[in-house]
C-alpha positions in Angstrom: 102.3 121.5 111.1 98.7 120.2 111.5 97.3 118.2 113.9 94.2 116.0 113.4 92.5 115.1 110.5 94.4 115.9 107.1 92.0 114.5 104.3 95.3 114.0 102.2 95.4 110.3 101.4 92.4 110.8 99.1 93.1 110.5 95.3 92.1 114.2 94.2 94.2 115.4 96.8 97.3 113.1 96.2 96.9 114.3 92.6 96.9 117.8 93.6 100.2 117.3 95.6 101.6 115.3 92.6 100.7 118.2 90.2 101.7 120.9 92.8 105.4 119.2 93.2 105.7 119.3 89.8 105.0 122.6 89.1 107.5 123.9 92.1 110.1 121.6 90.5 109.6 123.4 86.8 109.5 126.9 88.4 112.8 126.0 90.5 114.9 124.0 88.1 116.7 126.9 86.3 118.5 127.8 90.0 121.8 126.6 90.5 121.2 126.2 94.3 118.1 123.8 93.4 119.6 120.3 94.1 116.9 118.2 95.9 112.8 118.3 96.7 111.1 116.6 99.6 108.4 114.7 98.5 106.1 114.6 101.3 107.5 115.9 105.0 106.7 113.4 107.7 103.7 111.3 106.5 101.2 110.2 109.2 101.2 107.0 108.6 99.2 103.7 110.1 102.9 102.9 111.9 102.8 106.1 113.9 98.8 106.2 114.5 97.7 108.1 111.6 94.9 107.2 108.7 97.6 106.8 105.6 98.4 103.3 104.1 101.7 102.8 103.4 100.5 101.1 100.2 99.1 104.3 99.5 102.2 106.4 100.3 104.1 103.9 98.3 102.0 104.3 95.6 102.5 108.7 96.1 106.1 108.3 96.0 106.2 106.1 92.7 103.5 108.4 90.9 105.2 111.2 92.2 108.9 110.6 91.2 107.6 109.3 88.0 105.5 112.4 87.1 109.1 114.5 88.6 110.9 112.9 85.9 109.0 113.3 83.0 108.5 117.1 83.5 112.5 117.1 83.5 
């Protein structure tokens, strides 16, 4: 984990975390054992004291699944 500042709710690096979860997703979809892939692990959100809008996790999650089920 990290503590502090992350710098992740910006777009380029939502993007980037979009684009790498994809990528993972293409490289592990031939293994049988592949079932499931966490989008983002425990979001520091404005309910818990942290700088990320849950509009704008909401908005990660929908770009995100979307992007997951066009690569397949």
């Amino acid at each position: 984990g990290r503590t502090g500042p992350i710098q992740w709710n910006t777009p380029a690096n939502i993007q980037r975390t979009v684009d790498d979860l994809v990528m993972i997703a293409t490289k592990l979809s031939d293994l049988p054992a592949f079932k499931a892939l966490e989008l983002l692990n425990e979001p520091w959100t404005t309910f818990v004291g942290g700088s990320i809008q849950v509009s704008t996790l909401m908005q990660f999650y929908q770009t995100a699944y979307s992007a997951l089920r066009r690569s397949g």
